[in-house]
C-alpha positions in Angstrom: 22.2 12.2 20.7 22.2 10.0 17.7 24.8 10.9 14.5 23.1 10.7 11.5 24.0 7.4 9.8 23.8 8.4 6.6 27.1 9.9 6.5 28.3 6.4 7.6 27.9 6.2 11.5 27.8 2.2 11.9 24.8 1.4 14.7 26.0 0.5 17.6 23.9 -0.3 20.8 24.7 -1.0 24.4 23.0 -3.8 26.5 20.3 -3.1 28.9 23.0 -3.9 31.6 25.6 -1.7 30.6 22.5 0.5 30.7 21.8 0.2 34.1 25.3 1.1 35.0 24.8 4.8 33.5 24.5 7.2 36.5 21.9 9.6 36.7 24.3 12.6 36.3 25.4 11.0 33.0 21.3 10.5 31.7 21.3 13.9 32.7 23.9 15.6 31.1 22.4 13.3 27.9 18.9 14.5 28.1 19.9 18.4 28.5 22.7 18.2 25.4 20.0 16.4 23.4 17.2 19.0 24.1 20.1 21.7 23.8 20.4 20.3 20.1 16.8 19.7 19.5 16.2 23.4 20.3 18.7 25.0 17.6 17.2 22.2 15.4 13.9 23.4 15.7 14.8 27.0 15.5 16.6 25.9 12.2 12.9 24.4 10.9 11.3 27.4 11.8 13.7 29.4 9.7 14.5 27.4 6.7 12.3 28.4 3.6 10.0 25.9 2.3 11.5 23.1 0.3 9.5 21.4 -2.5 12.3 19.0 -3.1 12.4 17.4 0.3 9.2 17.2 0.5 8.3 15.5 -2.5 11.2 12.9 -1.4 8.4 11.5 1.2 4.9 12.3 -0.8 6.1 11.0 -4.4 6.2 7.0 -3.4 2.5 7.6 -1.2 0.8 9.8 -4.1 -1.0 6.4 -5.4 -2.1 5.5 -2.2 -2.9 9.5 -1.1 -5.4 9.3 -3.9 -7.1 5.8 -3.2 -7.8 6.6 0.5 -8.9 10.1 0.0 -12.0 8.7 -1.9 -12.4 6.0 1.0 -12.4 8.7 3.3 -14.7 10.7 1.2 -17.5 7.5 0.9 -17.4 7.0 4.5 -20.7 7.3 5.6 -22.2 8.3 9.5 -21.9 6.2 12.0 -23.7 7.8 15.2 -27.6 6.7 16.0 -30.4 8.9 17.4 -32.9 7.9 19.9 -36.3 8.3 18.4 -39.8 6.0 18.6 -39.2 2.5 17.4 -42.7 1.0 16.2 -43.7 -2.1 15.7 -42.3 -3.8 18.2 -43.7 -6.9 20.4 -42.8 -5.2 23.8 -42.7 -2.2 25.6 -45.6 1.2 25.3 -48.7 0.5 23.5 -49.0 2.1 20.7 -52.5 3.9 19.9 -51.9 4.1 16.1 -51.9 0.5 16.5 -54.8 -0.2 18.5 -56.5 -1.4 15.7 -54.3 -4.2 14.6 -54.1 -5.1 17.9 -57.8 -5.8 18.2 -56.8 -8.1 14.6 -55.1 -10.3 16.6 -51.6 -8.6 15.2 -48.5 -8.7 18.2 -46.5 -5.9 16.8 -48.7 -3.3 18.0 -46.0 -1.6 20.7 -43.4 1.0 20.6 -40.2 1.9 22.8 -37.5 4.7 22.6 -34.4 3.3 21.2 -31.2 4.0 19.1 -32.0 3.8 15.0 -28.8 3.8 13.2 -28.7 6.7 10.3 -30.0 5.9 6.3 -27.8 5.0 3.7 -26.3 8.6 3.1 -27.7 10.4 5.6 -25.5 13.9 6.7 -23.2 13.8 8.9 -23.9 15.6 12.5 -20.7 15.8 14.3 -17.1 14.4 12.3 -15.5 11.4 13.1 -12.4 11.8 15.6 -9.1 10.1 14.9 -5.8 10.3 16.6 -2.6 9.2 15.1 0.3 7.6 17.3 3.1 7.4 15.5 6.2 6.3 16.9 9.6 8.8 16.8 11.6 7.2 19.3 15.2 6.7 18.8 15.4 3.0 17.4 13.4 4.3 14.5 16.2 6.8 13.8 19.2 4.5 14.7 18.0 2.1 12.4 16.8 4.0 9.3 20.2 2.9 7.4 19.2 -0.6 7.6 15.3 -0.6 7.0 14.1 3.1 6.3 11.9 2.9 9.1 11.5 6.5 10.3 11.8 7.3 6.5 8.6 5.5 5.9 6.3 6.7 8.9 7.6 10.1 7.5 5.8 9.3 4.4 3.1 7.9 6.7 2.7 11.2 8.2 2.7 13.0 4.5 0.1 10.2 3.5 -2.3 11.3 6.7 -1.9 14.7 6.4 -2.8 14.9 2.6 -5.8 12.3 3.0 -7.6 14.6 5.5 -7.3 17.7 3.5 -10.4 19.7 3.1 -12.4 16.8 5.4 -12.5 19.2 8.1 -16.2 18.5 8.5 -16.2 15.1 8.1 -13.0 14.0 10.3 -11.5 15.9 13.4 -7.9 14.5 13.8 -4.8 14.9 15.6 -1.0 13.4 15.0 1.5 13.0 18.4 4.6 10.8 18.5 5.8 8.8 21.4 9.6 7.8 22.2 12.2 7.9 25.1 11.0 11.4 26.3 7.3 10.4 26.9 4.3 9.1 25.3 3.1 12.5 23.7 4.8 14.6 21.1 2.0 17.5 20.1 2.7 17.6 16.0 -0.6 18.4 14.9 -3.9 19.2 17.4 -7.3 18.6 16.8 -9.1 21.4 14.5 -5.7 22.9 13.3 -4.2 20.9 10.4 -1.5 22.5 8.6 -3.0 23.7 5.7 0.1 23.5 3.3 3.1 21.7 2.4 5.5 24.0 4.0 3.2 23.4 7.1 3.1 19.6 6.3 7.3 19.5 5.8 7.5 21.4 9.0 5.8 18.6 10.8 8.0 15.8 8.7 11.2 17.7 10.2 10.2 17.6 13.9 9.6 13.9 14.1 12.9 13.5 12.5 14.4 16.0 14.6 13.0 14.5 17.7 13.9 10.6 16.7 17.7 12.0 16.5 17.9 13.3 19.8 15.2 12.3 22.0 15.9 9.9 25.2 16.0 6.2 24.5 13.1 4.2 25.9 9.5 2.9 24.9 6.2 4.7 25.9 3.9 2.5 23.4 1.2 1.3 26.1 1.4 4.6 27.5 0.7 6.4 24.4 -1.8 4.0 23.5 -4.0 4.2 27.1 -3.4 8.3 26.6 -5.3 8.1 22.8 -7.9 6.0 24.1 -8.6 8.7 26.5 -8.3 11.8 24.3 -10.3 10.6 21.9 -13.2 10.0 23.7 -12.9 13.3 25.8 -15.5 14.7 22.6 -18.3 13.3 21.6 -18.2 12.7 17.8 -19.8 10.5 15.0 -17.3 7.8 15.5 -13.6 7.2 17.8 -10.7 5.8 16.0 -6.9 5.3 17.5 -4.0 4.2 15.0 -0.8 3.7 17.0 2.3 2.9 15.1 5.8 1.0 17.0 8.5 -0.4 16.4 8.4 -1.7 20.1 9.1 -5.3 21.3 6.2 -6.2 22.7 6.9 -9.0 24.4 9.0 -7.6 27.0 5.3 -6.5 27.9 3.9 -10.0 28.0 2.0 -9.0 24.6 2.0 -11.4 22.0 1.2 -10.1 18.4 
């Protein structure tokens, strides 16, 4: 697993050849002393008494933008249509209302079943449905020192879960990681947001945790094809799918 570099660990990485010579024993033993550690680490978090300090280390430098997106979120309006009569139209079922006007020599005297999208501020039926990818793979630990990557989608995290307070009704969301280990990391399921900032911390703590001693390896396209397929299982106002990497995506054949 990875030290922490903070305490002045230089970065050091291996080629993908060197890689290749690693036996499977060897991954092995890794993986099992790195979820060995990320257990007592976890165990730790659950322990540990809430922390205002640390916490307000990642929300202080998002609290600007925490307030400017909660009233975004709060003006978002309803997206979904219902099917109902569409009149006036110059195809489809007579309409008797219009007979008249038809007889006038007027062509807009039909109607048809069709999707009308809702009024300017009409209620919303069913809430929007989000899912946030974010990426706590091991690069984004190993190379916090340099450009306070993990460090920032930590405040990312803080910045989601503050936004979406109290818009239970309006937004149902859910937050997973992806890294080494596999493409989902549960940290927070739909309908259950932590509802505090020792919740919230706790949450901050485990991708940390995880980015330190997870398996190297990218699962972006998986995590990304999962979303897309979790989001939708629901039916909702609206779908959304926010995936965050630090991934080289050209070794996929993806140009940004």
């Amino acid at each position: 697993y990875r030290l922490d570099l903070e305490d002045g660990h230089p970065v050091m990485q291996i080629s993908d050849e060197e890689k290749a010579n690693i036996s499977q024993e060897a991954k092995e033993e890794a993986r099992k002393m790195g979820q060995e550690e990320l257990a007592k680490r976890l165990e730790e978090i659950g322990m540990n008494e809430f922390q205002a300090e640390l916490y307000q280390r990642f929300l202080t430098p998002v609290l600007r933008e925490i307030e400017q997106l909660r009233v975004v979120l709060q003006g978002v309006e309803a997206r979904a249509s219902e099917r109902e009569w569409l009149r006036l139209q110059t195809h489809g079922e007579l309409d008797e209302a219009r007979l008249v006007d038809g007889a006038a020599g007027d062509h807009l005297i039909y109607r048809r079943r069709g999707a009308k999208p809702p009024d300017p501020g009409a209620p919303q039926i069913k809430p929007k449905r989000l899912r946030f990818v974010l990426d706590v793979s091991g690069s984004m630990y190993r190379f916090n020192s340099e450009d306070r990557r993990l460090e920032r989608c930590c405040q990312m995290a803080v910045l989601l879960m503050e936004c979406l307070a109290g818009f239970d009704h309006k937004y149902s969301w859910s937050l997973v990681g992806h890294s080494g280990d596999g493409p989902v990391l549960k940290l927070v399921d739909y309908g259950k947001p932590p509802t505090d900032e020792h919740e919230r911390l706790k949450v901050i703590q485990r991708m940390w945790a995880h980015a330190q001693y997870c398996m190297s390896g990218d699962c972006t396209l998986e995590a990304t094809a999962h979303a897309i397929k979790e989001v939708a299982s629901e039916e909702a106002d609206d779908y959304f799918v926010f995936v965050l990497s630090d991934a080289n995506l050209r070794r996929y054949g993806i140009e940004p």
